[in-house]
N, CA, C and O atoms as a Maestro MAE file, in Angstrom:
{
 s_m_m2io_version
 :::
 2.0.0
}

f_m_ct {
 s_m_title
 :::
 protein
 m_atom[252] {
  # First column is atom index #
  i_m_mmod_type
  r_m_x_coord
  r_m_y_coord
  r_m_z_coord
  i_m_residue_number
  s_m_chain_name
  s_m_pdb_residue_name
  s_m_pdb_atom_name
  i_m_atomic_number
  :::
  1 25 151.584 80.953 142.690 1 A "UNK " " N  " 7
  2 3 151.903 81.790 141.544 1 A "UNK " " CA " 6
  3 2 150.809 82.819 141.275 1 A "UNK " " C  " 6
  4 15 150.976 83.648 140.381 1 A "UNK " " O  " 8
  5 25 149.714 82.800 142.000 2 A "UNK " " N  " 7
  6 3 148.356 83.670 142.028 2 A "UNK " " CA " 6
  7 2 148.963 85.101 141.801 2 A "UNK " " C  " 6
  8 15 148.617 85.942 140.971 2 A "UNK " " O  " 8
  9 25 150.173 85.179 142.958 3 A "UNK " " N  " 7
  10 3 150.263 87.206 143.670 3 A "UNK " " CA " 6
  11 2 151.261 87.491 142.403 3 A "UNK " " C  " 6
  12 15 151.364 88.657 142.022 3 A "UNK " " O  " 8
  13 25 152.179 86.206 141.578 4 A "UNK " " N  " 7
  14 3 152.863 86.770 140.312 4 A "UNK " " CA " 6
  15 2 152.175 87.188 139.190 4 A "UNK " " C  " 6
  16 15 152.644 88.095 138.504 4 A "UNK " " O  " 8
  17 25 150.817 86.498 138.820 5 A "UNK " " N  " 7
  18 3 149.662 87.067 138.074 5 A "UNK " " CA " 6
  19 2 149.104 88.145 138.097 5 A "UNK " " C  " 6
  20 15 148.683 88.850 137.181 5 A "UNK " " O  " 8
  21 25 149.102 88.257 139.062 6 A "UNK " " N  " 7
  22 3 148.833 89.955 139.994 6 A "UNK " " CA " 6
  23 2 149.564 91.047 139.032 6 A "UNK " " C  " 6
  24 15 149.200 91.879 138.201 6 A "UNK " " O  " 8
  25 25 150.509 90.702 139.465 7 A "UNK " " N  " 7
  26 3 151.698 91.447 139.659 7 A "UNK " " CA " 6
  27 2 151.978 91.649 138.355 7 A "UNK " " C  " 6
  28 15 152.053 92.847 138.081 7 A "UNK " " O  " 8
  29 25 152.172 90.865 137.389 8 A "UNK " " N  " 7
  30 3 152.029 91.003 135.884 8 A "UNK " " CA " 6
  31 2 150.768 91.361 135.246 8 A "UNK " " C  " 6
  32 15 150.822 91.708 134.067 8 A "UNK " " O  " 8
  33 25 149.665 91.333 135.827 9 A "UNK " " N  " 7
  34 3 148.198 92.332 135.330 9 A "UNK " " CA " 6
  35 2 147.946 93.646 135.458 9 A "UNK " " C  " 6
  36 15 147.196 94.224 134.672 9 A "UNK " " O  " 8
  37 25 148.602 94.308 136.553 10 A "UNK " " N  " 7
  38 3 149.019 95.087 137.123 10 A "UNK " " CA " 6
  39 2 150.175 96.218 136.408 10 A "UNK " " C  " 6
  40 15 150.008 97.417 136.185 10 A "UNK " " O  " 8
  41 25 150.966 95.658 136.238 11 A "UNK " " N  " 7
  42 3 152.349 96.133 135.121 11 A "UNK " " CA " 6
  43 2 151.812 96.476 133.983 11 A "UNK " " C  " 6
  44 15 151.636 97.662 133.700 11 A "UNK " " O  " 8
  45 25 151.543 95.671 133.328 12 A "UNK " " N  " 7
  46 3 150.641 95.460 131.739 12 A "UNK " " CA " 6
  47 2 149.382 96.472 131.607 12 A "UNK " " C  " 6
  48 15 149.161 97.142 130.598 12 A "UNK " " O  " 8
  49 25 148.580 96.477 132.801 13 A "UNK " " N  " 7
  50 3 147.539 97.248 132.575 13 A "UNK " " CA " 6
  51 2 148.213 99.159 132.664 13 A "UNK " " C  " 6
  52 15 147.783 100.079 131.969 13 A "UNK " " O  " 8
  53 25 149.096 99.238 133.506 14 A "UNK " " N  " 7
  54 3 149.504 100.688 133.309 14 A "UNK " " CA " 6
  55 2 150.198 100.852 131.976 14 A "UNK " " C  " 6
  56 15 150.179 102.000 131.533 14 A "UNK " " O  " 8
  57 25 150.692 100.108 131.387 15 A "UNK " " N  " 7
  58 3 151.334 100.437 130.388 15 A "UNK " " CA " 6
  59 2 150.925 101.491 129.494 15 A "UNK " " C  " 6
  60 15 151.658 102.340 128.985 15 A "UNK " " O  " 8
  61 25 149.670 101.350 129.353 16 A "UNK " " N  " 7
  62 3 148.800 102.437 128.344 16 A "UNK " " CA " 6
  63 2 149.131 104.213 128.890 16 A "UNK " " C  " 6
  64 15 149.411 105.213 128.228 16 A "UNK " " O  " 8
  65 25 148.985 104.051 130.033 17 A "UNK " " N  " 7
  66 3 149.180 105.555 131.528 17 A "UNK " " CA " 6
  67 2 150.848 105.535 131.523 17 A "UNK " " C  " 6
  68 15 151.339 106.518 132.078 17 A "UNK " " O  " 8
  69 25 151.630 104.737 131.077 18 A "UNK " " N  " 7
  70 3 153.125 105.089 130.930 18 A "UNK " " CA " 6
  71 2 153.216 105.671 129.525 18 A "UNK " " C  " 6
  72 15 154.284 106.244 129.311 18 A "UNK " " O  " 8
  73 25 152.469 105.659 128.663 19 A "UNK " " N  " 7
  74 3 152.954 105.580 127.126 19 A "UNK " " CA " 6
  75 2 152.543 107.311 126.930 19 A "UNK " " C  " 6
  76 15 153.076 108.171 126.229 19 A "UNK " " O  " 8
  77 25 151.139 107.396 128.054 20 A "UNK " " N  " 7
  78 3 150.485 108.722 127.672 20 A "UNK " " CA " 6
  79 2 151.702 109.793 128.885 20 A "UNK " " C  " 6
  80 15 152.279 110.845 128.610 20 A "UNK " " O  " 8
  81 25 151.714 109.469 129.418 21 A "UNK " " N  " 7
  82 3 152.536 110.438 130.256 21 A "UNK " " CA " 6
  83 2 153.779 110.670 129.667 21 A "UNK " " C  " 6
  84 15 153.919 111.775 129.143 21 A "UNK " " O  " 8
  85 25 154.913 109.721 129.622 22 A "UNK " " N  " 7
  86 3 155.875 109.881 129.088 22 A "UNK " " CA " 6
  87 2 155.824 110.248 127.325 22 A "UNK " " C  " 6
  88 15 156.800 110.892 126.940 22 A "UNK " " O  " 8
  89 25 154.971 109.957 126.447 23 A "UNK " " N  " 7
  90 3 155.045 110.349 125.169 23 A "UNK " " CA " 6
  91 2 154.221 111.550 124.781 23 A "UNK " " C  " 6
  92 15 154.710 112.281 123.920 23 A "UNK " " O  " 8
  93 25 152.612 111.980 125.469 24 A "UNK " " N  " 7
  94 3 152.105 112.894 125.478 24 A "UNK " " CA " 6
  95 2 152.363 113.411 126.470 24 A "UNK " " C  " 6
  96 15 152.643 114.561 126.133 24 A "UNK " " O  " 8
  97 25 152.492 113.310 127.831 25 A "UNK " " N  " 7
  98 3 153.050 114.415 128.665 25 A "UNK " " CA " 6
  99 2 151.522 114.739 129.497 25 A "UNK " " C  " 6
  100 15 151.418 115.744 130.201 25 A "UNK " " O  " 8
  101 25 150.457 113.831 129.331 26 A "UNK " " N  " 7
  102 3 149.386 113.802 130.111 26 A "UNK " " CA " 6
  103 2 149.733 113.496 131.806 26 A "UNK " " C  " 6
  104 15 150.203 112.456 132.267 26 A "UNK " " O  " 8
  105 25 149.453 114.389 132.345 27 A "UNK " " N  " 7
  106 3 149.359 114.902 133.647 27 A "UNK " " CA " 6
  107 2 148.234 113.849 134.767 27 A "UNK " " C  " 6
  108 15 148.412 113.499 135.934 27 A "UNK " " O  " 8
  109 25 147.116 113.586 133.842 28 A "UNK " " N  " 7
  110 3 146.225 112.485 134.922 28 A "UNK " " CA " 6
  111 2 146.965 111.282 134.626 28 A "UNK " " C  " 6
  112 15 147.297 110.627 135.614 28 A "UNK " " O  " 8
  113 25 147.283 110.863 133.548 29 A "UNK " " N  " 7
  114 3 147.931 109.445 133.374 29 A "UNK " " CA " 6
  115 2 149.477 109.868 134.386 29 A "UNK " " C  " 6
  116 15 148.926 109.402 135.383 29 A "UNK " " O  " 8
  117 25 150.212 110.112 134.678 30 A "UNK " " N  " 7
  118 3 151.018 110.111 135.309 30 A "UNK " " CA " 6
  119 2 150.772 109.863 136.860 30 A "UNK " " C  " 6
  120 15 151.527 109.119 137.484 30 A "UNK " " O  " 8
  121 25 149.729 110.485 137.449 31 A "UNK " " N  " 7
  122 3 148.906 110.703 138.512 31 A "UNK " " CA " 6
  123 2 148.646 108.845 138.915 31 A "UNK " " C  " 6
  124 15 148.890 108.212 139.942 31 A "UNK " " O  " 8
  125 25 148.063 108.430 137.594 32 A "UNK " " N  " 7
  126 3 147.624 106.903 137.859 32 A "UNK " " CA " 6
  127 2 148.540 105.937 137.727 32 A "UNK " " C  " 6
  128 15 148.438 104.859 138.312 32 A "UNK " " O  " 8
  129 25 149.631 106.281 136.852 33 A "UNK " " N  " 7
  130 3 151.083 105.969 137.174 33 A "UNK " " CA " 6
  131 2 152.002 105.628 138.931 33 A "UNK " " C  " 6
  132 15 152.828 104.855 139.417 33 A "UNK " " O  " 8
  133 25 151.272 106.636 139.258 34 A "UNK " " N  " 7
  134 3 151.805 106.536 140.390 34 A "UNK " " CA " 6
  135 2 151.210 105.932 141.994 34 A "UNK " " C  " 6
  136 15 151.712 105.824 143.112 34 A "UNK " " O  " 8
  137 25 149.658 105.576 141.280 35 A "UNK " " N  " 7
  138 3 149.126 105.159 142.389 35 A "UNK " " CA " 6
  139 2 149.573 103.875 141.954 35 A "UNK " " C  " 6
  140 15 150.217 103.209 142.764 35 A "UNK " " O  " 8
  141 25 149.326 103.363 140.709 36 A "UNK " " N  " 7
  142 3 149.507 101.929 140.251 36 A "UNK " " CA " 6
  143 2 151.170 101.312 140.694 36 A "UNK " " C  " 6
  144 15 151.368 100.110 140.869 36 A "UNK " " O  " 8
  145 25 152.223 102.322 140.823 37 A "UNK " " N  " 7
  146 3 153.635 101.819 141.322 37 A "UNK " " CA " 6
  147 2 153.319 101.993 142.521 37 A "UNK " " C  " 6
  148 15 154.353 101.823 143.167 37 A "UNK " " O  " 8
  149 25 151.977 102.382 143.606 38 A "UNK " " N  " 7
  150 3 152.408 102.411 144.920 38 A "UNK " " CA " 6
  151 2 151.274 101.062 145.543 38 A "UNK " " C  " 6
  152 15 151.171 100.746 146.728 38 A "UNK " " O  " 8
  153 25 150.628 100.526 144.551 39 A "UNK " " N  " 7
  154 3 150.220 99.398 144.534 39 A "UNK " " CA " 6
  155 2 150.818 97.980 144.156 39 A "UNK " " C  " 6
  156 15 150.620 96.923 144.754 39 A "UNK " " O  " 8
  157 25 151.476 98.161 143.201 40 A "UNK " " N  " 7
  158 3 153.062 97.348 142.968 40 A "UNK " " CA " 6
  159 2 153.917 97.396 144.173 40 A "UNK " " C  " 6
  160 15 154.147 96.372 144.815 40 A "UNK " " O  " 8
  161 25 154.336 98.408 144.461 41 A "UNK " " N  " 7
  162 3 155.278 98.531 145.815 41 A "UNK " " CA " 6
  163 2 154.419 97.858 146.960 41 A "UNK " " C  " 6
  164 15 155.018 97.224 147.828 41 A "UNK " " O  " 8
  165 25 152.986 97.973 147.001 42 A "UNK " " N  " 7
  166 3 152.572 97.070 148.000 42 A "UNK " " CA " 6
  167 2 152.546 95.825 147.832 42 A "UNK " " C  " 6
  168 15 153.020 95.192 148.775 42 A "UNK " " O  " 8
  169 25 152.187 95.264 147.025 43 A "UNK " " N  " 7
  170 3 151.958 93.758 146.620 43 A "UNK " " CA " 6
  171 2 153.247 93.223 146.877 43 A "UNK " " C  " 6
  172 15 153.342 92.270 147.650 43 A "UNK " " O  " 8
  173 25 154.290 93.725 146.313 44 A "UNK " " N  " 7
  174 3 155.678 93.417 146.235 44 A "UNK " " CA " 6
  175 2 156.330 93.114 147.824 44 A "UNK " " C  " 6
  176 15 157.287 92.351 147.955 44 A "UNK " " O  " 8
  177 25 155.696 93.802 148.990 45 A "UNK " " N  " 7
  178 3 155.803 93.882 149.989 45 A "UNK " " CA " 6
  179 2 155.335 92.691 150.577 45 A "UNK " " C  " 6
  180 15 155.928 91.921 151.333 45 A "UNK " " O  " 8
  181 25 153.896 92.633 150.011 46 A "UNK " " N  " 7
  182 3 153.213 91.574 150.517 46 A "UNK " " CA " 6
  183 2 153.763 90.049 150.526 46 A "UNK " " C  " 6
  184 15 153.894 89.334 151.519 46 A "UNK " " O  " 8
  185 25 154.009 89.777 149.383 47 A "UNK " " N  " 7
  186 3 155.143 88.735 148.700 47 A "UNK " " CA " 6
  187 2 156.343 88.653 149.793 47 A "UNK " " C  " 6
  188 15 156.519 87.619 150.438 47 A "UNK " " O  " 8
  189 25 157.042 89.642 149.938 48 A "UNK " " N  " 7
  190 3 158.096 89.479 150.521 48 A "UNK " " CA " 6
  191 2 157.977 88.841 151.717 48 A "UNK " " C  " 6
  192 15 158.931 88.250 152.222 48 A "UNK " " O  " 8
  193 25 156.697 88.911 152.315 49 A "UNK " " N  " 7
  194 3 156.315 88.522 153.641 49 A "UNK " " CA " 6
  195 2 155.869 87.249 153.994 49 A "UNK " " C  " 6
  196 15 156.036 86.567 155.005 49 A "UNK " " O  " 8
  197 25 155.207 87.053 152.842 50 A "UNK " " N  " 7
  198 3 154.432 85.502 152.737 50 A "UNK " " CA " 6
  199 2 156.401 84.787 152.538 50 A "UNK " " C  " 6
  200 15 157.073 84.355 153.475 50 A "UNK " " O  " 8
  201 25 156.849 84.888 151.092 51 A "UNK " " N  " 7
  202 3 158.228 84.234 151.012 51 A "UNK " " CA " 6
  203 2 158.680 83.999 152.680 51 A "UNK " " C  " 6
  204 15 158.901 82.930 153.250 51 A "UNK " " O  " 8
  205 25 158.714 84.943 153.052 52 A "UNK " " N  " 7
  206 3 159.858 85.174 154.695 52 A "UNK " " CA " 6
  207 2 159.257 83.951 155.769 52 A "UNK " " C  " 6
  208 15 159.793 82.987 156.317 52 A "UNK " " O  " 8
  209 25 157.949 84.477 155.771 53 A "UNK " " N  " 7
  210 3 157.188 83.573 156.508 53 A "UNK " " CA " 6
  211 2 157.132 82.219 155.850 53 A "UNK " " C  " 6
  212 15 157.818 81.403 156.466 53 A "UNK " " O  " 8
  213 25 156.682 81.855 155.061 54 A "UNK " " N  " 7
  214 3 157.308 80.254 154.105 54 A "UNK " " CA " 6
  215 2 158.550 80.081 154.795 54 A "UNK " " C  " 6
  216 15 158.541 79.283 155.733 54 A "UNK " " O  " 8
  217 25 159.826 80.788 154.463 55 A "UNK " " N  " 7
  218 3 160.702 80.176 154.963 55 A "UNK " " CA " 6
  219 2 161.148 79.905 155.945 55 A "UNK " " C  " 6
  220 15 162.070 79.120 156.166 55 A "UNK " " O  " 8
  221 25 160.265 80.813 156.999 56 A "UNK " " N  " 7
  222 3 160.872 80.219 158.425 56 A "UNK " " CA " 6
  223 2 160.395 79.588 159.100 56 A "UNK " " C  " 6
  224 15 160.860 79.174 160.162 56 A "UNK " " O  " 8
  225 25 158.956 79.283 158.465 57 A "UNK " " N  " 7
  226 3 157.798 78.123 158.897 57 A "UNK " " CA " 6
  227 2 158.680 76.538 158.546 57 A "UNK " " C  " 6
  228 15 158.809 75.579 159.306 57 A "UNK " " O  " 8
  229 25 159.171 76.698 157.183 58 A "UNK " " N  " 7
  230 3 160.105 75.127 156.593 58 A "UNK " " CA " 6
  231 2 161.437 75.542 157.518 58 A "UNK " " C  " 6
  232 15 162.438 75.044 157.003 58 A "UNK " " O  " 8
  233 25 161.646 76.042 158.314 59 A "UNK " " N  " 7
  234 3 163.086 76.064 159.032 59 A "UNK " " CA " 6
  235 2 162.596 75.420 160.201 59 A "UNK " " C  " 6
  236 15 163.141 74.396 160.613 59 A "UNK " " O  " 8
  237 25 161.719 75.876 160.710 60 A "UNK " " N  " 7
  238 3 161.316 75.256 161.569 60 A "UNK " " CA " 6
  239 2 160.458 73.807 162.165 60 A "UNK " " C  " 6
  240 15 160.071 73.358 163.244 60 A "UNK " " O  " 8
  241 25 160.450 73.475 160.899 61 A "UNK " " N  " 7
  242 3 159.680 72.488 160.901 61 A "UNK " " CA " 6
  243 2 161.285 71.683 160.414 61 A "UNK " " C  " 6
  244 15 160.953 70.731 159.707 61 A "UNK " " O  " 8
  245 25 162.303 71.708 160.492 62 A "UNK " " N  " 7
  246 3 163.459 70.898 160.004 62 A "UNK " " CA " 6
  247 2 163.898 70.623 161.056 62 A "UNK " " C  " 6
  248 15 164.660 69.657 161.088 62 A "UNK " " O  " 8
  249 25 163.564 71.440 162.487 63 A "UNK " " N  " 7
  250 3 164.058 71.286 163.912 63 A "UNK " " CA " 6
  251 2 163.612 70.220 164.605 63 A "UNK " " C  " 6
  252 15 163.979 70.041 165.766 63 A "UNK " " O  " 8
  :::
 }
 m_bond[251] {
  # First column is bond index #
  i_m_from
  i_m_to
  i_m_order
  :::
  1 1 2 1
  2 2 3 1
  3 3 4 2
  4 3 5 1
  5 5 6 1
  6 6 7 1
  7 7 8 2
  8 7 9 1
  9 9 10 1
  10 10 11 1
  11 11 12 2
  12 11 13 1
  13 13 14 1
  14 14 15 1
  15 15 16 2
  16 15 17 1
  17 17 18 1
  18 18 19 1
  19 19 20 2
  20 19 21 1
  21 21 22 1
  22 22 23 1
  23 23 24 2
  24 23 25 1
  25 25 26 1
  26 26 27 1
  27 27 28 2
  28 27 29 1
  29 29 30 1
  30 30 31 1
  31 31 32 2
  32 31 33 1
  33 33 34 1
  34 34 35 1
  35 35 36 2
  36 35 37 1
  37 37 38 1
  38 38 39 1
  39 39 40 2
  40 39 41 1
  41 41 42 1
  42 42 43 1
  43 43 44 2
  44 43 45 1
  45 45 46 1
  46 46 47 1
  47 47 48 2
  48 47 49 1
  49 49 50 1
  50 50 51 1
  51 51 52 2
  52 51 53 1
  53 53 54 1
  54 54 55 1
  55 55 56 2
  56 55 57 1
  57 57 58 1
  58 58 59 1
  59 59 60 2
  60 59 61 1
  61 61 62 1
  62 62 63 1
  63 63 64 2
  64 63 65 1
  65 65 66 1
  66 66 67 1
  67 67 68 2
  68 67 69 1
  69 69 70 1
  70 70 71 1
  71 71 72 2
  72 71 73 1
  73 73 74 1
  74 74 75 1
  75 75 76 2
  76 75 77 1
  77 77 78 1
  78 78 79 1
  79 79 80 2
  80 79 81 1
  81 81 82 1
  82 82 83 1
  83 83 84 2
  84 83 85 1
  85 85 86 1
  86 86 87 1
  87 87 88 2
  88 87 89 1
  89 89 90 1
  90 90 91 1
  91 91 92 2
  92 91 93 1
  93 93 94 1
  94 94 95 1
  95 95 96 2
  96 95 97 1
  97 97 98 1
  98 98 99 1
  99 99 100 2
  100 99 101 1
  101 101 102 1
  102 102 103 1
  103 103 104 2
  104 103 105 1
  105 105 106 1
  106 106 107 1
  107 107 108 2
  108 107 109 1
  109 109 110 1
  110 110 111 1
  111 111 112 2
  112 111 113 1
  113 113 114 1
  114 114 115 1
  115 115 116 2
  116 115 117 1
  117 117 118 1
  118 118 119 1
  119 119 120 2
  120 119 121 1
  121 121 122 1
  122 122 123 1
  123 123 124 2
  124 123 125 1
  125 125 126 1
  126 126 127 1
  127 127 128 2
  128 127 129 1
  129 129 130 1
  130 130 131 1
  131 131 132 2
  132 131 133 1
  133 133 134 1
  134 134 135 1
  135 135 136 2
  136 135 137 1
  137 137 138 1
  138 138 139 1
  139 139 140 2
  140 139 141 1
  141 141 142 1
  142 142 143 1
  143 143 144 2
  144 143 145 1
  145 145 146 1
  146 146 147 1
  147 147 148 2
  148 147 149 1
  149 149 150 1
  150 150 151 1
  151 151 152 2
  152 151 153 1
  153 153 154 1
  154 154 155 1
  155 155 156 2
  156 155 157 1
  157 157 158 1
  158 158 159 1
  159 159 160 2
  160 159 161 1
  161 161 162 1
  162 162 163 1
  163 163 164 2
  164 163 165 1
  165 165 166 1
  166 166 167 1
  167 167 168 2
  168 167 169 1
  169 169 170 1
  170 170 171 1
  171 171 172 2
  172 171 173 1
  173 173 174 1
  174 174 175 1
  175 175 176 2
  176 175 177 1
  177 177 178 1
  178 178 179 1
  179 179 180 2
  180 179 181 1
  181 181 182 1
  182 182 183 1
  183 183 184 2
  184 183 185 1
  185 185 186 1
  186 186 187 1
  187 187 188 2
  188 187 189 1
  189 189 190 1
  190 190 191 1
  191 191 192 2
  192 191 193 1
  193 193 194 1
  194 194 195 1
  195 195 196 2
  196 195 197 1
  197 197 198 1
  198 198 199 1
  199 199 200 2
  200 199 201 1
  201 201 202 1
  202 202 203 1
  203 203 204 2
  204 203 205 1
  205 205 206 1
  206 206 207 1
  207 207 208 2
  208 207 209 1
  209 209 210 1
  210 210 211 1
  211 211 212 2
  212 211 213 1
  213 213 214 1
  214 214 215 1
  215 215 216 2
  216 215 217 1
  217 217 218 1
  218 218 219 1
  219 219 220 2
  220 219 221 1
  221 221 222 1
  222 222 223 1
  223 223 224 2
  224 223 225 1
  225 225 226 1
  226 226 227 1
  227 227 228 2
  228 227 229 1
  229 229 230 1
  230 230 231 1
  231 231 232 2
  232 231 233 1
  233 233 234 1
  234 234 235 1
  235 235 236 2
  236 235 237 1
  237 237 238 1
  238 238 239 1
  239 239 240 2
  240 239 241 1
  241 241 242 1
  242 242 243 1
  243 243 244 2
  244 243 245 1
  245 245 246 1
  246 246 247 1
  247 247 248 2
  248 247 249 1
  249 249 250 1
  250 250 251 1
  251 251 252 2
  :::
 }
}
C-alpha cells in the first residue's frame, strides 16, 4: 500500500497549483500542474507493472 500513499501525497500536494491556475489563472502553477500529472501518469504506470507482474508470478506458481 506504500506506491497508494504515494499516489495520494502526490494528488493532495498539487492541489494548491490546481486552485491557483484554474481560479487565478497563474501560468507557473499550471506548468507544475503538469509535471506533477506526468509524475502521476508515471507512478500509475509503475503500479500497473508491479500488479501484472504479481499476477503472473501467482499464476504461475498455481502450475
Amino acid at each position: 500500500m506504500n506506491n497508494f500513499s504515494k499516489i495520494k501525497d502526490l494528488v493532495l500536494s498539487l492541489e494548491g497549483d490546481f486552485e491557483k491556475f484554474y481560479d487565478k489563472k497563474n501560468s507557473a502553477a499550471g506548468t507544475r500542474v503538469r509535471k506533477g500529472m506526468q509524475d502521476l501518469k508515471n507512478m500509475a504506470q509503475d503500479i500497473r507493472k508491479e500488479v501484472q507482474d504479481m499476477k503472473n508470478a501467482e499464476g504461475a506458481d498455481k502450475k
